[in-house]
C-alpha positions, 0 to 999 in steps of 0.5 A: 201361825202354826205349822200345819196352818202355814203347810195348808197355805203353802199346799193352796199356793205351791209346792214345797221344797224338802230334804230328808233323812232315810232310814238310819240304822242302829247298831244298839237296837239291831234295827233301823232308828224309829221317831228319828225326828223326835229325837233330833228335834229335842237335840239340834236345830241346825242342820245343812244339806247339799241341794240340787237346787237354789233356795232364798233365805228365809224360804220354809223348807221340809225335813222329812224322816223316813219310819220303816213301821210308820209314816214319814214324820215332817218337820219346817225349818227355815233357810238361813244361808244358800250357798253356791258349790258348783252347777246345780250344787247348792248347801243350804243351812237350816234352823228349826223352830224348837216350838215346831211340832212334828207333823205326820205324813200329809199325802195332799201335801206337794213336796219337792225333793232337792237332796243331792247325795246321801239324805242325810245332814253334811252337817249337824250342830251337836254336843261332842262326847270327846270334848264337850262342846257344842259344835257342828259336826261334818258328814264324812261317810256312810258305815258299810254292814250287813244291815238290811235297812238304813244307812249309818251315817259317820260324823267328824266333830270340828272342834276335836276331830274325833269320830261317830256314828249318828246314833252315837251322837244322838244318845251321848247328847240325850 
């Protein structure tokens, strides 16, 4: 079945749980990073996010990105893991169909955010530029500037321990 097939069965039954990324910034482009999911999608499909809210393995949830001259890109992926943290804190692991379109905003479409914190991954899996390995890297903070849009989320690499921006790691695994 395909994406939009199974999002029109979804909008017919109930809503939809979605995380998302806002706005991220680049230093290189002096801007904010348009078509984030494009250039995501072609680099990882595995992604976790902190949750407000339990999620069963297996349950379709949407990846939205924010565009700041367009409309919010989507993309479905799947719960692999739900892990508990605390009272109504939750990490869930996501995986990407590598076929999955990406789809267009759907203003019929009813999602429910259940993001907590930064919308932004805790955790990606990339190729790292210091070691080169593929391995998950850990969300550790958001870059302070004087940038007007966008957030320029800082990742650790778990094998190597080095550091990088998001937009750094998206264009060294291009």
């Amino acid at each position: 079945m395909s994406d939009v097939s199974r999002l029109g069965n979804m909008l017919m039954t109930n809503t939809l749980p979605c995380v998302g990324f806002e706005l991220h910034y680049s230093p290189l482009d002096r801007s904010c990073v348009e078509n984030l999911a494009q250039t995501l999608h072609r680099k990882s499909s595995e992604f976790t996010f902190d949750v407000i809210q339990e999620v069963p393995a297996g349950q379709e949830i949407l990846m939205l990105f924010s565009n700041k001259q367009g409309p919010t890109q989507q993309l479905l992926a799947v719960v692999q893991v739900c892990t508990k943290l605390a009272e109504a804190h939750f990490r869930v692991t996501l995986k990407t169909n590598t076929n999955s379109n990406i789809l267009i905003d759907n203003p019929d479409l009813i999602c429910l955010p259940i993001s907590k914190g930064t919308s932004t991954p805790v955790e990606m899996t990339l190729y790292c530029p210091a070691c080169s390995n593929k391995t998950p890297f850990h969300f550790i903070a958001n870059q302070d500037g004087d940038w007007e849009h966008g957030i320029l989320p800082i990742y650790n690499c778990s094998s190597c321990g080095t550091t990088r921006a998001l937009i750094g790691l998206i264009n060294h695994n291009e």
